[in-house]
N, CA, C and O atoms as a CHARMM CRD file, in Angstrom:
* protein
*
  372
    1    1 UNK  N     18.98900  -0.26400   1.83300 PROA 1      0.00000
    2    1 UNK  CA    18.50200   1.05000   1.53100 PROA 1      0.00000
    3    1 UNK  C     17.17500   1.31400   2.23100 PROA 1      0.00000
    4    1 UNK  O     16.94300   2.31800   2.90400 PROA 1      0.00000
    5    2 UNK  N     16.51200   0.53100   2.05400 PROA 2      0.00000
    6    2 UNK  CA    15.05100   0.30500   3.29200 PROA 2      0.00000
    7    2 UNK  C     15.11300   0.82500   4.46300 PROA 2      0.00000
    8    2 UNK  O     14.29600   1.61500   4.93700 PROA 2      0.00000
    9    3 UNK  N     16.19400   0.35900   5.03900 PROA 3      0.00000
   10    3 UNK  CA    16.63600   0.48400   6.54900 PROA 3      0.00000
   11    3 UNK  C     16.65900   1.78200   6.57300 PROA 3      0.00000
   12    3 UNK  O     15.74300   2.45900   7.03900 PROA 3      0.00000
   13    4 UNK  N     17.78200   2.27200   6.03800 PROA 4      0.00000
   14    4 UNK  CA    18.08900   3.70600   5.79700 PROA 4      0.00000
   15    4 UNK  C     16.89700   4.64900   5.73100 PROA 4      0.00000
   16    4 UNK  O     16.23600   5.08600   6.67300 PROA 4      0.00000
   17    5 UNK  N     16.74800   4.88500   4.37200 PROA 5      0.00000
   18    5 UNK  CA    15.72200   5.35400   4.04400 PROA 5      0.00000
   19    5 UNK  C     14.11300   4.37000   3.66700 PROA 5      0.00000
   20    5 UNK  O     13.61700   3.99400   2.60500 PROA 5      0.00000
   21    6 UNK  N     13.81300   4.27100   4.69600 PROA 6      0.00000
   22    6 UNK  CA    12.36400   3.71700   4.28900 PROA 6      0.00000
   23    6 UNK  C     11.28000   4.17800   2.98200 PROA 6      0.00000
   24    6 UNK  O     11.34600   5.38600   2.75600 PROA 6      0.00000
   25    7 UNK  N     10.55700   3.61800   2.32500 PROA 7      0.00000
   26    7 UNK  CA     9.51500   4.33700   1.37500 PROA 7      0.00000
   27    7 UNK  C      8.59500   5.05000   2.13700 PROA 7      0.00000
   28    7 UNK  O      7.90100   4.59400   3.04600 PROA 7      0.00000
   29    8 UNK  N      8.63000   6.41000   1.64100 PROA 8      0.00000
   30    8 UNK  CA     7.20900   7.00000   2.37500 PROA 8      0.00000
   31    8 UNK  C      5.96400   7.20300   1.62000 PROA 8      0.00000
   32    8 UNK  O      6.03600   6.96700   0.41400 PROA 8      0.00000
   33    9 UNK  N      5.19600   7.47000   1.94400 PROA 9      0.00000
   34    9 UNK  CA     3.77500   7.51300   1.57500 PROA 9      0.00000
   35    9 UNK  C      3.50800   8.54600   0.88200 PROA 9      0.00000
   36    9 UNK  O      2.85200   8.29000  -0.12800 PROA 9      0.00000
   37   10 UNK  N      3.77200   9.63600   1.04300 PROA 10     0.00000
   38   10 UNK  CA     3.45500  11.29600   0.59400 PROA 10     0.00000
   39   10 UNK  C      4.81500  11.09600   0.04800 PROA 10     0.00000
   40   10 UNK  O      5.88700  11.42200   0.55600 PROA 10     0.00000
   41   11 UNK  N      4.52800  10.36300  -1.33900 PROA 11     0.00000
   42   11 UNK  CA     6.11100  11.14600  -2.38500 PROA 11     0.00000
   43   11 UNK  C      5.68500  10.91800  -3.80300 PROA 11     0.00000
   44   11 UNK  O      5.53000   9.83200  -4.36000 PROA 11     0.00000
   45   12 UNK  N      5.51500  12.16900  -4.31400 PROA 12     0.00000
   46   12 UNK  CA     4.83400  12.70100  -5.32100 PROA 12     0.00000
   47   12 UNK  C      5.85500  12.25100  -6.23900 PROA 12     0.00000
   48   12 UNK  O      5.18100  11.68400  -7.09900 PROA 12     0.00000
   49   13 UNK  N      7.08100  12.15300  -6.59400 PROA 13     0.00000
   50   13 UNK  CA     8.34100  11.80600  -7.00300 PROA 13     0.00000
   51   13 UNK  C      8.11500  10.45200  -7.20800 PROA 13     0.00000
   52   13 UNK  O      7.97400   9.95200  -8.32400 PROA 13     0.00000
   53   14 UNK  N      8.06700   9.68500  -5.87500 PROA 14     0.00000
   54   14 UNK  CA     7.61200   8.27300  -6.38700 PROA 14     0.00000
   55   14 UNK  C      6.41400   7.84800  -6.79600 PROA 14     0.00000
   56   14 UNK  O      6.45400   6.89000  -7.56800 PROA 14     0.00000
   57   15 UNK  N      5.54800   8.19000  -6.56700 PROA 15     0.00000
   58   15 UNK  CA     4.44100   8.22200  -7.27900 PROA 15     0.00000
   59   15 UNK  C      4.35200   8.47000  -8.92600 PROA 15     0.00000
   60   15 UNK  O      3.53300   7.79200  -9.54700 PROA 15     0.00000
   61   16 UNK  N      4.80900   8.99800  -9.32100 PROA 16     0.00000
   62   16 UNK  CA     5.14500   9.47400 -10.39000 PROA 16     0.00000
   63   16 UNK  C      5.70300   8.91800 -11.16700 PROA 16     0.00000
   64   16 UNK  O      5.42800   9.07700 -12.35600 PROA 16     0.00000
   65   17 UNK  N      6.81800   7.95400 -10.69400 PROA 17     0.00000
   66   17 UNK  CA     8.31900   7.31200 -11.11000 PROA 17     0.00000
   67   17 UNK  C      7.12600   5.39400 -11.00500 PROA 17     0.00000
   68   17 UNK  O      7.39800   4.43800 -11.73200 PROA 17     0.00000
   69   18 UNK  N      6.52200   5.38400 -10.46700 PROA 18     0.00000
   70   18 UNK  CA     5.81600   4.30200  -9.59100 PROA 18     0.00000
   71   18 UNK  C      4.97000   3.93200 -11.13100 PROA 18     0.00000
   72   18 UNK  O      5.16100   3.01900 -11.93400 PROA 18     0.00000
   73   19 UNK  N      3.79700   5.27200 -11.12600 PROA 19     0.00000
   74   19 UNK  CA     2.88000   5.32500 -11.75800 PROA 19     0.00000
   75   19 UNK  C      3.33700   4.96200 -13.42300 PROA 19     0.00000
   76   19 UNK  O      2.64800   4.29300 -14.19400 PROA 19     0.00000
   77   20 UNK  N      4.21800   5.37300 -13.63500 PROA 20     0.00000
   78   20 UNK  CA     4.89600   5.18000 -15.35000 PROA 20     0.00000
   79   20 UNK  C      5.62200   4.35400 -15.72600 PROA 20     0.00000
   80   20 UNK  O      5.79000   4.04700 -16.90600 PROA 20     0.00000
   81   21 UNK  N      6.29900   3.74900 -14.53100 PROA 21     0.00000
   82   21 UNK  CA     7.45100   2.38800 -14.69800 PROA 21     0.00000
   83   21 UNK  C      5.49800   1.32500 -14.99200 PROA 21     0.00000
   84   21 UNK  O      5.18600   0.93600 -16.11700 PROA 21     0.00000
   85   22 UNK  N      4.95300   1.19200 -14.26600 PROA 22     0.00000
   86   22 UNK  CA     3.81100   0.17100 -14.55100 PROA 22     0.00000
   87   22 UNK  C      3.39700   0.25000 -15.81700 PROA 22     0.00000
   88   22 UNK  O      3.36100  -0.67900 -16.62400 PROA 22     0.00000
   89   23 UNK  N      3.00100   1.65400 -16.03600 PROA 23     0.00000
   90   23 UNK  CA     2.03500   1.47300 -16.95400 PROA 23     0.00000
   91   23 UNK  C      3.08000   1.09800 -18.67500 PROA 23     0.00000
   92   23 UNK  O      2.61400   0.45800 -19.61800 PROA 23     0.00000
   93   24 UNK  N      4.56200   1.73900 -18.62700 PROA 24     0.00000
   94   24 UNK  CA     5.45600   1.42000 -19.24100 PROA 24     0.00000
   95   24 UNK  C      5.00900  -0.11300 -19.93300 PROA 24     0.00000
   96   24 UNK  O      4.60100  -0.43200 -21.04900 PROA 24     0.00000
   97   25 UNK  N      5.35300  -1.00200 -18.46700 PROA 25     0.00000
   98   25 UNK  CA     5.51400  -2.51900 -18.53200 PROA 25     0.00000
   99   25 UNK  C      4.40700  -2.91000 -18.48600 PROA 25     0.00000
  100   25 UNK  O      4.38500  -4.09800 -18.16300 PROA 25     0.00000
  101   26 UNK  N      2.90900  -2.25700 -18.74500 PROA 26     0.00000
  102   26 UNK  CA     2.00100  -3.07500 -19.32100 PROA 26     0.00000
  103   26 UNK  C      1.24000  -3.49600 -17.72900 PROA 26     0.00000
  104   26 UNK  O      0.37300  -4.36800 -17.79000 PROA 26     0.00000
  105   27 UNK  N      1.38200  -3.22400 -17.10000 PROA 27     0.00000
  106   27 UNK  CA     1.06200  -3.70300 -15.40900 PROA 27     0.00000
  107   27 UNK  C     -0.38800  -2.92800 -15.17900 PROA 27     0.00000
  108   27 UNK  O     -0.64600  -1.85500 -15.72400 PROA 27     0.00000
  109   28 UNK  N     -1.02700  -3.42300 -14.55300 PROA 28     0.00000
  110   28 UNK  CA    -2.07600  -2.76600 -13.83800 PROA 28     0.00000
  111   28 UNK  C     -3.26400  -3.68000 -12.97600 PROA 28     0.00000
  112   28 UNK  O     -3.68000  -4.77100 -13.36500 PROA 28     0.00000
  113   29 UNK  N     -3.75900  -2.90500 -11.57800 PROA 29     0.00000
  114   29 UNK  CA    -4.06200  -4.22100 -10.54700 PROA 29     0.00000
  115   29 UNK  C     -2.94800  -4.41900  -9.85900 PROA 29     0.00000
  116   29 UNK  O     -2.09400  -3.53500  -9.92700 PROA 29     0.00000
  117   30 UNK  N     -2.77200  -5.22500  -9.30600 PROA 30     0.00000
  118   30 UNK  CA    -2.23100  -6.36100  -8.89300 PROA 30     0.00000
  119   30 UNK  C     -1.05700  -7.08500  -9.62500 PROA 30     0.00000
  120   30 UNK  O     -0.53300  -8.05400  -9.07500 PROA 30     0.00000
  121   31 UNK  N     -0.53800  -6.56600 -11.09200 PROA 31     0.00000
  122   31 UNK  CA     0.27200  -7.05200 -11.37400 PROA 31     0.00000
  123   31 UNK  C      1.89200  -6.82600 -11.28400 PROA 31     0.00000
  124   31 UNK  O      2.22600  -5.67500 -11.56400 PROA 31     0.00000
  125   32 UNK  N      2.87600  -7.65100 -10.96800 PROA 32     0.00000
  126   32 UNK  CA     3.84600  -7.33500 -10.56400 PROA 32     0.00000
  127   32 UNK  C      4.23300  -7.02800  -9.38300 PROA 32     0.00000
  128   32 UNK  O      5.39900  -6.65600  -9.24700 PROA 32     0.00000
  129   33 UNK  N      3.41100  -7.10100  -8.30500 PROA 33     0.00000
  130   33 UNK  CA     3.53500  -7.08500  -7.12300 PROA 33     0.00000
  131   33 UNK  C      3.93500  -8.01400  -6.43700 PROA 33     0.00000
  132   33 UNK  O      3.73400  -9.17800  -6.78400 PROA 33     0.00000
  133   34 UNK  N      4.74000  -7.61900  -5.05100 PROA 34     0.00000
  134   34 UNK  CA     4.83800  -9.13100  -4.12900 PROA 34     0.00000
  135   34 UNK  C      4.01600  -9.97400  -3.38500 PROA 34     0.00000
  136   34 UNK  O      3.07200  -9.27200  -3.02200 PROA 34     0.00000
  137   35 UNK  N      3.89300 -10.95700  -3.02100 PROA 35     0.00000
  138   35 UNK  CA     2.89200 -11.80800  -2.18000 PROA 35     0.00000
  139   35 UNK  C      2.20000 -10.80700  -0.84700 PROA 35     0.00000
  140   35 UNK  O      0.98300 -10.63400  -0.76700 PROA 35     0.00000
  141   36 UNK  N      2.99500 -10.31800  -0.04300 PROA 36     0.00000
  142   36 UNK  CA     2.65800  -9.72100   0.91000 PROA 36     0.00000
  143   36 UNK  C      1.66900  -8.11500  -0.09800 PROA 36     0.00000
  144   36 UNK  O      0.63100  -7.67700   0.39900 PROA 36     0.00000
  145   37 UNK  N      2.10500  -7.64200  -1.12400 PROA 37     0.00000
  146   37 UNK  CA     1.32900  -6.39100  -1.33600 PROA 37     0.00000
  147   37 UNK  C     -0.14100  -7.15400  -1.56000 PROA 37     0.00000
  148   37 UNK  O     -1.24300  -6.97900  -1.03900 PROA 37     0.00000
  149   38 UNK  N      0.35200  -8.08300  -2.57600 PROA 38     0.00000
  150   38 UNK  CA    -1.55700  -8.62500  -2.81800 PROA 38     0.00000
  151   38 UNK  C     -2.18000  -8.92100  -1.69400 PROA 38     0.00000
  152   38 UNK  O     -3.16900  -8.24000  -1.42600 PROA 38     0.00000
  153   39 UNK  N     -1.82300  -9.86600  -0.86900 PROA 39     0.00000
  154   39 UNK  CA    -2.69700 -10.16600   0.11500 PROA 39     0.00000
  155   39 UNK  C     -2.86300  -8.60800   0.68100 PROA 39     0.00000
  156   39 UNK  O     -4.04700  -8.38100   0.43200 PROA 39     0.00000
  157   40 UNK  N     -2.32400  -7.42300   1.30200 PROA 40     0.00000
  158   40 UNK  CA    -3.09600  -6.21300   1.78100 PROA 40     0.00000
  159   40 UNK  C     -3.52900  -6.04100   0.53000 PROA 40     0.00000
  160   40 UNK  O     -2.43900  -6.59700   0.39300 PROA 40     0.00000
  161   41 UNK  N     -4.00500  -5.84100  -0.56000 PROA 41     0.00000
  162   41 UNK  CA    -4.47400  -5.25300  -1.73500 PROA 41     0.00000
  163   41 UNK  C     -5.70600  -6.44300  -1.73000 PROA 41     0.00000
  164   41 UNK  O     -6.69800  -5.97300  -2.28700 PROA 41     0.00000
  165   42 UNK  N     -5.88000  -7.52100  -1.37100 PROA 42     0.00000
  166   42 UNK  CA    -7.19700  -8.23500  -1.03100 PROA 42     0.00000
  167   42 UNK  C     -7.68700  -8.42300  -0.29000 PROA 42     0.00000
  168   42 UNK  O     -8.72400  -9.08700  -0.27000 PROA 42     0.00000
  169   43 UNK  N     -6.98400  -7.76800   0.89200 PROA 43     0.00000
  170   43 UNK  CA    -7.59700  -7.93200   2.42200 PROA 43     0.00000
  171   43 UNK  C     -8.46600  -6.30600   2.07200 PROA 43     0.00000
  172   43 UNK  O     -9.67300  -6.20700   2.29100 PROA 43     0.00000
  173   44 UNK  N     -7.91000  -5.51200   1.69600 PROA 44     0.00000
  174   44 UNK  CA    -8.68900  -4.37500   1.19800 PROA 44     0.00000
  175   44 UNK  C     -9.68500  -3.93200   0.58300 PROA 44     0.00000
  176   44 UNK  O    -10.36100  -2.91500   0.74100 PROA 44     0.00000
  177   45 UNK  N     -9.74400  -4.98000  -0.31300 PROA 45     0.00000
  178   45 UNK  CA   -10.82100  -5.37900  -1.47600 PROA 45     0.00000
  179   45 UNK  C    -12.07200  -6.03500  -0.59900 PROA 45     0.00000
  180   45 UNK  O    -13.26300  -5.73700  -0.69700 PROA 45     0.00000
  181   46 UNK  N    -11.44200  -7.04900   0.31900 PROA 46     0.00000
  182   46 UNK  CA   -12.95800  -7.69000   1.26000 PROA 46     0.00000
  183   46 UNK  C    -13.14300  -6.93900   1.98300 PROA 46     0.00000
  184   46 UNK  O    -14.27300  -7.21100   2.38700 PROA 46     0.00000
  185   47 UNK  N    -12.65200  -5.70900   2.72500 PROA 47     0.00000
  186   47 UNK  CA   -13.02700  -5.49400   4.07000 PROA 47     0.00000
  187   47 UNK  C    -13.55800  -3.91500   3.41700 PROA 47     0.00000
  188   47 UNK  O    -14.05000  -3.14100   4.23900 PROA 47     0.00000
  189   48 UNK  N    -13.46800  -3.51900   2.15700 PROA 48     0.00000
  190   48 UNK  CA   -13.63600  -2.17200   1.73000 PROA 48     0.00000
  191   48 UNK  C    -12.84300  -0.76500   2.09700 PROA 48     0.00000
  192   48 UNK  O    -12.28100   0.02600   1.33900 PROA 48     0.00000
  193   49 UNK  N    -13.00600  -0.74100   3.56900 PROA 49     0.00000
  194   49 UNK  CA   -11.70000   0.20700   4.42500 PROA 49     0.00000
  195   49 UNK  C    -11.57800  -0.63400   5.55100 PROA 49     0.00000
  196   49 UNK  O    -12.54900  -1.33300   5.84000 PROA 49     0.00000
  197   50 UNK  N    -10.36800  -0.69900   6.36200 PROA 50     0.00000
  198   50 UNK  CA    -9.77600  -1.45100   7.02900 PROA 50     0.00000
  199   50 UNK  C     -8.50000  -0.29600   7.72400 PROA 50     0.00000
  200   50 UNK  O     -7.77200   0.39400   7.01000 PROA 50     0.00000
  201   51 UNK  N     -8.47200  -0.30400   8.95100 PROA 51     0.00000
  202   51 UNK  CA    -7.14300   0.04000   9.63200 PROA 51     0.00000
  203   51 UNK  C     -5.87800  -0.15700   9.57400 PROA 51     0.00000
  204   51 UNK  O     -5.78000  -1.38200   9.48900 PROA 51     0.00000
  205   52 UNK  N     -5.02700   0.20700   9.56900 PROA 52     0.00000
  206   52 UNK  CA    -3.52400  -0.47800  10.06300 PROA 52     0.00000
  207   52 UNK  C     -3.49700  -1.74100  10.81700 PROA 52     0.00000
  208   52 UNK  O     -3.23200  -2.91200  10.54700 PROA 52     0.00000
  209   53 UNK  N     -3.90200  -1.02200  11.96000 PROA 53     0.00000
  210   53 UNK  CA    -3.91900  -2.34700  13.12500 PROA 53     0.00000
  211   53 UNK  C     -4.86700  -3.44100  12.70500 PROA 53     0.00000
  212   53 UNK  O     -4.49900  -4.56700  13.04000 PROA 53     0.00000
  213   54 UNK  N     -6.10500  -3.35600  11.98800 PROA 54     0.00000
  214   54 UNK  CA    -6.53600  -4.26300  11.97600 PROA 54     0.00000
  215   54 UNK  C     -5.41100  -5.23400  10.95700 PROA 54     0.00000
  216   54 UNK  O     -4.91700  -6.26000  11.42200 PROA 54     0.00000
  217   55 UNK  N     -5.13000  -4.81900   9.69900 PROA 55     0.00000
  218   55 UNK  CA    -4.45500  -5.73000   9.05900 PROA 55     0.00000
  219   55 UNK  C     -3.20400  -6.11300   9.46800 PROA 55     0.00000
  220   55 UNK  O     -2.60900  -6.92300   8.75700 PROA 55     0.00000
  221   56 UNK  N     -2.55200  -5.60300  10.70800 PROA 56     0.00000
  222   56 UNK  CA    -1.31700  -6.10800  10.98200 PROA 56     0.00000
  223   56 UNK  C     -1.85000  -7.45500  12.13700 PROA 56     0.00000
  224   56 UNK  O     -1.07000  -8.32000  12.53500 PROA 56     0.00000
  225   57 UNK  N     -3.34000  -7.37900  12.53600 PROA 57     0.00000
  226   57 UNK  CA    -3.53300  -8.44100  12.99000 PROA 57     0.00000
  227   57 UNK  C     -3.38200  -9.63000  12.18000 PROA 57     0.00000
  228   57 UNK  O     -2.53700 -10.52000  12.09000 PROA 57     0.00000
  229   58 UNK  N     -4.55700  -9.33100  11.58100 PROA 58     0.00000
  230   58 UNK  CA    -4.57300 -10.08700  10.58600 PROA 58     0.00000
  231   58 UNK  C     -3.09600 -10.79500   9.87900 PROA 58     0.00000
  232   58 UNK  O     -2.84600 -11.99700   9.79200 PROA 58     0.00000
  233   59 UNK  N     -2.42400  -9.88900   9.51900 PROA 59     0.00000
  234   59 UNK  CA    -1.31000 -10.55100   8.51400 PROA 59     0.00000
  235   59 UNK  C      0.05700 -11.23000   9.71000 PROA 59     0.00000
  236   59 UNK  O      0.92400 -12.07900   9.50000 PROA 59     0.00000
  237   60 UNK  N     -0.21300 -10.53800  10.76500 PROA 60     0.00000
  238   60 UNK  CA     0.92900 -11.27800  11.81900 PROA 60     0.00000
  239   60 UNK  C      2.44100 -10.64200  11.24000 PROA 60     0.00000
  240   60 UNK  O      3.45800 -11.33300  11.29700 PROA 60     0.00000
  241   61 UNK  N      2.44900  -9.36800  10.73100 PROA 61     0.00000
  242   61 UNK  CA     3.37900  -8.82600  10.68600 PROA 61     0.00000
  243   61 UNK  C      4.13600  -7.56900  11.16500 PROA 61     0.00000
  244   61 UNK  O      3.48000  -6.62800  11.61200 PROA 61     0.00000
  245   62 UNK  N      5.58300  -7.49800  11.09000 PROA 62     0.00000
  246   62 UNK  CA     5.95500  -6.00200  11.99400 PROA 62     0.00000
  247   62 UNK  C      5.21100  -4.46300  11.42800 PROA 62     0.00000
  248   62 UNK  O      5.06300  -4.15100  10.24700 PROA 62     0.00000
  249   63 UNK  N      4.89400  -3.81200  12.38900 PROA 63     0.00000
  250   63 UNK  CA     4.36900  -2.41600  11.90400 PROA 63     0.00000
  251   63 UNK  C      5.30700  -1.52600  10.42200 PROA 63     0.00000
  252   63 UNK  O      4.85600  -0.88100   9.47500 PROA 63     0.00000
  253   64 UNK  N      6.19400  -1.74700  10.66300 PROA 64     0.00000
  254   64 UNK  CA     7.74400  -1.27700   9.86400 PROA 64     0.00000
  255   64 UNK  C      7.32900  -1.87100   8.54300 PROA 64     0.00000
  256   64 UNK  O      6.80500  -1.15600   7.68900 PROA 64     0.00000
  257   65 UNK  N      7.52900  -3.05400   8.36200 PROA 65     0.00000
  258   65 UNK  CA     7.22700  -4.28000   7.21000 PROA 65     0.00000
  259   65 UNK  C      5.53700  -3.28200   6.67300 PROA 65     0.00000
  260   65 UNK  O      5.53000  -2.75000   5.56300 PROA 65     0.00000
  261   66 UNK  N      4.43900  -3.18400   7.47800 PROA 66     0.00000
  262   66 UNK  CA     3.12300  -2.80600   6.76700 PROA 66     0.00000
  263   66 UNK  C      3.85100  -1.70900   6.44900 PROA 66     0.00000
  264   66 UNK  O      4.36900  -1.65900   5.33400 PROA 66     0.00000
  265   67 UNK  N      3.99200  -0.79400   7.24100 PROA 67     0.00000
  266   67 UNK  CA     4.30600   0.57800   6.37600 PROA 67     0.00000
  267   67 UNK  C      4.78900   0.75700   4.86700 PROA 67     0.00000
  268   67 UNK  O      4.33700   1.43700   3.94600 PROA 67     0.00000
  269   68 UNK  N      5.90700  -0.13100   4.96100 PROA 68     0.00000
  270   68 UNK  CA     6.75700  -0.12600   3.74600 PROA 68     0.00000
  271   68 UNK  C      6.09300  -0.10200   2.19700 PROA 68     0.00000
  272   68 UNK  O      6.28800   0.46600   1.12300 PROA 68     0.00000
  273   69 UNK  N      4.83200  -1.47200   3.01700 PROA 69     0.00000
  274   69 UNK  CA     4.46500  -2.07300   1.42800 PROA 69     0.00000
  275   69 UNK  C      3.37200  -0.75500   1.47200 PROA 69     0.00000
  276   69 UNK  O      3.35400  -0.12200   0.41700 PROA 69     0.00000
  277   70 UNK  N      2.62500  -0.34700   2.35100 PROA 70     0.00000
  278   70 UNK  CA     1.69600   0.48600   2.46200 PROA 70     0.00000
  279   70 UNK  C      2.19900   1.57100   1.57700 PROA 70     0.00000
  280   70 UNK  O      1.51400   1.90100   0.60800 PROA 70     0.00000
  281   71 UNK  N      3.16300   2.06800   1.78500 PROA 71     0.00000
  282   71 UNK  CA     4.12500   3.53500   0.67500 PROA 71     0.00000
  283   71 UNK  C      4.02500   2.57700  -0.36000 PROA 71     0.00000
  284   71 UNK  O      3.08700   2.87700  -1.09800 PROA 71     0.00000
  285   72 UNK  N      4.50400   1.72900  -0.65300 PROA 72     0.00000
  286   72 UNK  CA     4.50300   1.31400  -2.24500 PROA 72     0.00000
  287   72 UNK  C      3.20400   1.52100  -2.76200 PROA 72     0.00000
  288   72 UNK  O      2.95600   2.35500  -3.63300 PROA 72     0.00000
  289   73 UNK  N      2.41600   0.81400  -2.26500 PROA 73     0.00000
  290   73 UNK  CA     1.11500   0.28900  -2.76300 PROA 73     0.00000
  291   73 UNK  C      0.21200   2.05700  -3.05400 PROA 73     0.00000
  292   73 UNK  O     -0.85500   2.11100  -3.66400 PROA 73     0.00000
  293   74 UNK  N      0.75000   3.03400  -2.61400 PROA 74     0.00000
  294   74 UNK  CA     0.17200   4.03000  -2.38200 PROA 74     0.00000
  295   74 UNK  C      1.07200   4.92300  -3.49500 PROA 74     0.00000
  296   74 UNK  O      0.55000   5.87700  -4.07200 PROA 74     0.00000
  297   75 UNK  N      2.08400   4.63700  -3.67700 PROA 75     0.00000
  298   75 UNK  CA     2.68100   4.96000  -4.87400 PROA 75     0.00000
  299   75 UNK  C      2.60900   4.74300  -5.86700 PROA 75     0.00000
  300   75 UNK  O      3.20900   5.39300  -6.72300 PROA 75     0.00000
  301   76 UNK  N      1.74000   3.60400  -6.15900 PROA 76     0.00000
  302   76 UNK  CA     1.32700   2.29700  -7.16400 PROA 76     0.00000
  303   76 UNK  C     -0.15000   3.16100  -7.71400 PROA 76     0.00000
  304   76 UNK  O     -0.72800   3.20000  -8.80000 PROA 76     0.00000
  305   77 UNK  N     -0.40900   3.81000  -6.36600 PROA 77     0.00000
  306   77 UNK  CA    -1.82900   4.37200  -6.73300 PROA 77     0.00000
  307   77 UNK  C     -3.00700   3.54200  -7.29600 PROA 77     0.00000
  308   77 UNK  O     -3.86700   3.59900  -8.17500 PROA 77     0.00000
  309   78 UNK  N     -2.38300   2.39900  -5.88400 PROA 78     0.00000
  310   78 UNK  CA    -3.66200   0.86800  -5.40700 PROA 78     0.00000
  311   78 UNK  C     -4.13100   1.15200  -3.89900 PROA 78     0.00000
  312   78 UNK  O     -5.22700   0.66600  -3.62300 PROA 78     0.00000
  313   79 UNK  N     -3.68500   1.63900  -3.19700 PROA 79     0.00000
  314   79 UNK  CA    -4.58500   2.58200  -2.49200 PROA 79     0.00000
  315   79 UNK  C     -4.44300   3.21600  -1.66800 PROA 79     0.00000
  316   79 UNK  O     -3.27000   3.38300  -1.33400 PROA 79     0.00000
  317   80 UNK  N     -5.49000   3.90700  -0.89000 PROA 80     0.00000
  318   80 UNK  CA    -5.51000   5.12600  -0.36200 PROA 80     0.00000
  319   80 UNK  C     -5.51600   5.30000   0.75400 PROA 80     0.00000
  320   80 UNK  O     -5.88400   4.24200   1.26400 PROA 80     0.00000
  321   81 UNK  N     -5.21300   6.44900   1.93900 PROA 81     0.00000
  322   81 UNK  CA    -6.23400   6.40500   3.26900 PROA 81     0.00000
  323   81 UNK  C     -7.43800   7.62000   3.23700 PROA 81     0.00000
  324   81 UNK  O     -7.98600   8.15100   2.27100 PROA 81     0.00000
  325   82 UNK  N     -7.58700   7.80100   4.48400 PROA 82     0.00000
  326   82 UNK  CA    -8.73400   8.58900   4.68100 PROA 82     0.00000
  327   82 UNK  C     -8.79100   8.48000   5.98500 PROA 82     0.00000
  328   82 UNK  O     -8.50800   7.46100   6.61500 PROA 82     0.00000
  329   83 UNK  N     -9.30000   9.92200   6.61700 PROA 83     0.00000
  330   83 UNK  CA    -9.48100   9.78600   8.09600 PROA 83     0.00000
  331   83 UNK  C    -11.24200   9.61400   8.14700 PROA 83     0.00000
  332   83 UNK  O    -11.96600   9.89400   7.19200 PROA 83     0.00000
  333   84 UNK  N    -11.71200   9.11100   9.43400 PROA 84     0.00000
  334   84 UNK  CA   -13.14500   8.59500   9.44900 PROA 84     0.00000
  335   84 UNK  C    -12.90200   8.21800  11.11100 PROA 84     0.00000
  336   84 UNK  O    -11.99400   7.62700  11.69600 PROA 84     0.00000
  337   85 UNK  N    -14.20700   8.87700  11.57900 PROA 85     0.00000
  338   85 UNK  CA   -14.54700   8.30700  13.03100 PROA 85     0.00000
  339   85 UNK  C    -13.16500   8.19300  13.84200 PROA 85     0.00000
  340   85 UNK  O    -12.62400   7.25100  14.42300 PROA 85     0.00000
  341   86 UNK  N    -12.86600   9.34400  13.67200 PROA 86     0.00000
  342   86 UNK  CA   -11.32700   9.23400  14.81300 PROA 86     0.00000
  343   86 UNK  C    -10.21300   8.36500  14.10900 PROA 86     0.00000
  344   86 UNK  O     -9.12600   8.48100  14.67500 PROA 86     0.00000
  345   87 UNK  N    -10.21100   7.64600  13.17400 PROA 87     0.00000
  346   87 UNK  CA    -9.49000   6.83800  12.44600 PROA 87     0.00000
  347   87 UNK  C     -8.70900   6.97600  11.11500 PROA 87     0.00000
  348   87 UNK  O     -9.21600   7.69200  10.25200 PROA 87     0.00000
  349   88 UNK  N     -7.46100   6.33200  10.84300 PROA 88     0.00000
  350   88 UNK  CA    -6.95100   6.12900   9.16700 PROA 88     0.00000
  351   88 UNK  C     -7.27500   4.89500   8.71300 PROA 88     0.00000
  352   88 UNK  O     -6.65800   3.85700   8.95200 PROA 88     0.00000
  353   89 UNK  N     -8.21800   5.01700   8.07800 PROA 89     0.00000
  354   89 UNK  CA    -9.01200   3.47600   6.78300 PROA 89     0.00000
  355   89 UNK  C     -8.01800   3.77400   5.68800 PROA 89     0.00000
  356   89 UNK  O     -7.59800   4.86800   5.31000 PROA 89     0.00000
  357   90 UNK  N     -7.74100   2.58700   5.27200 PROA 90     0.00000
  358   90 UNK  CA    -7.20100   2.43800   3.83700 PROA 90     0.00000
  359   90 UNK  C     -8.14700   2.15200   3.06100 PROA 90     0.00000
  360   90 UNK  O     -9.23900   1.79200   3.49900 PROA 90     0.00000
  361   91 UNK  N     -7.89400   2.26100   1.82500 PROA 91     0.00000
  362   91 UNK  CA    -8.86800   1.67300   0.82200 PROA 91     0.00000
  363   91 UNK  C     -8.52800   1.40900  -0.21200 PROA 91     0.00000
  364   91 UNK  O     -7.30900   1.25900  -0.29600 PROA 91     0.00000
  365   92 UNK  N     -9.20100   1.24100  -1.30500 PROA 92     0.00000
  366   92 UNK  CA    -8.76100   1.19500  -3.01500 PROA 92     0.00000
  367   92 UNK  C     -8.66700   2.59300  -3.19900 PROA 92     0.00000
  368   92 UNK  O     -9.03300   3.40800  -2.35300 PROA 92     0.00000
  369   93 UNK  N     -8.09300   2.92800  -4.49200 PROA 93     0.00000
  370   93 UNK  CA    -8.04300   3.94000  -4.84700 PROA 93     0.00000
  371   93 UNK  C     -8.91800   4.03100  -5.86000 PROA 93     0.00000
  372   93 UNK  O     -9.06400   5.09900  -6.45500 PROA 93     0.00000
């Protein structure tokens, strides 16, 4: 289903659906997440805002793969972007 339809970032729907399944199950932070979301959710935390590219250096993974968790994590409403100096920084939310 991934393949197909990838998670996107701007979906108020999932966000929504994201935001209430957690708080439902008691989740918040970092909890319930996969290995790959925490590590960007702590590479985020040290670096404060951070690029795409920089963390796909960093993590040694496909652009496709960041995106994915990037829509989750942004659906999760763990964090954010922002444009700055010609750039998209992620951040906490």
């Amino acid at each position: 289903m991934y393949e197909t339809n990838p998670p996107k970032a701007c979906d108020p729907l999932a966000v929504s659906s994201a935001t209430s399944i957690r708080k439902e199950m008691g989740q918040s932070g970092t909890d319930g997440l996969s290995e790959m979301q925490r590590k960007i959710c702590d590479i985020i935390e040290w670096r404060r805002q951070i690029t795409r590219e920089e963390i796909l250096k960093l993590l040694a993974i496909k652009p496709e793969e960041l995106e994915s968790q990037i829509a989750i994590l942004r659906h999760c409403e763990l964090i954010r972007a922002f444009k700055g100096d010609g750039k998209v920084y992620l951040t906490k939310w």
